[in-house]
C-alpha positions as CSV (number, residue, x, y, z in Angstrom):
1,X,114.4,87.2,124.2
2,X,114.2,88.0,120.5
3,X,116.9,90.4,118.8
4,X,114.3,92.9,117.8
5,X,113.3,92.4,122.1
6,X,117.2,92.7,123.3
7,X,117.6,95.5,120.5
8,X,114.5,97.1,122.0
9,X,115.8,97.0,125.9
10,X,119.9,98.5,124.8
11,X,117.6,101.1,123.2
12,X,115.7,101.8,126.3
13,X,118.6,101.5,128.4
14,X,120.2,104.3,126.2
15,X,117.5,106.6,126.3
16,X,117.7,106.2,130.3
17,X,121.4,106.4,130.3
18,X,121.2,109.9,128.1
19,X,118.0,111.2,130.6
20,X,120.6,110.4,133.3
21,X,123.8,112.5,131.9
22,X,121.0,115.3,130.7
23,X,120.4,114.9,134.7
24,X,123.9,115.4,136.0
25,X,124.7,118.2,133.7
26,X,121.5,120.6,134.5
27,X,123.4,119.6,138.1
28,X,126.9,120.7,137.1
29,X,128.5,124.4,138.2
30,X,131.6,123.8,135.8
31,X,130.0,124.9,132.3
32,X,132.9,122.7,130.4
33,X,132.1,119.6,132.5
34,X,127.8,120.1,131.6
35,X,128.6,120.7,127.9
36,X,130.2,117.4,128.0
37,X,127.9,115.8,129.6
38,X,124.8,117.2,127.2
39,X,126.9,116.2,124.1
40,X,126.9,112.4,125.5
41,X,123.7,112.4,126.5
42,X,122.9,113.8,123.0
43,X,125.0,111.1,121.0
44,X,123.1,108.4,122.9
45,X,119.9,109.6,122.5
46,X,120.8,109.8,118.5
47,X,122.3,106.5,118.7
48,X,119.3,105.3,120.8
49,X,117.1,106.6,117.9
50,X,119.1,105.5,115.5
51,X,118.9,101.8,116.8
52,X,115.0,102.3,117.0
53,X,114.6,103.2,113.7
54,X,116.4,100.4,112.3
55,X,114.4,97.8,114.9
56,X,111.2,99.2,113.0
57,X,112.5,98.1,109.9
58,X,113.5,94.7,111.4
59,X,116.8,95.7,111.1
60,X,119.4,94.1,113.2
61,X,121.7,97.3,114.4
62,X,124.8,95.4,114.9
């Protein structure tokens, strides 16, 4: 697989990651335990995004 390929899946993988904490917090009674959960999911979707932006660009993100 190519590094903009591999860079391409972590992002996807990210993005499914985030969907998947956005998931378990609308599930969540505590309120403290969904905030967390909502700010991970939104740090990997920025990183996920982040990573994405910088494959466009042929950038390697690491």
């Amino acid at each position: 697989m190519s590094v903009s390929g591999e860079s391409r899946g972590r992002s996807q993988q990210m993005r499914a990651k985030a969907q998947e904490l956005m998931d378990a917090a609308d599930r969540s009674q505590d309120p403290d335990e969904k905030q967390r959960l909502r700010e991970k999911a939104r740090r990997l979707q920025d990183q996920s995004e982040q990573e994405g932006r910088m494959d466009d660009r042929g950038m390697d993100p690491m």
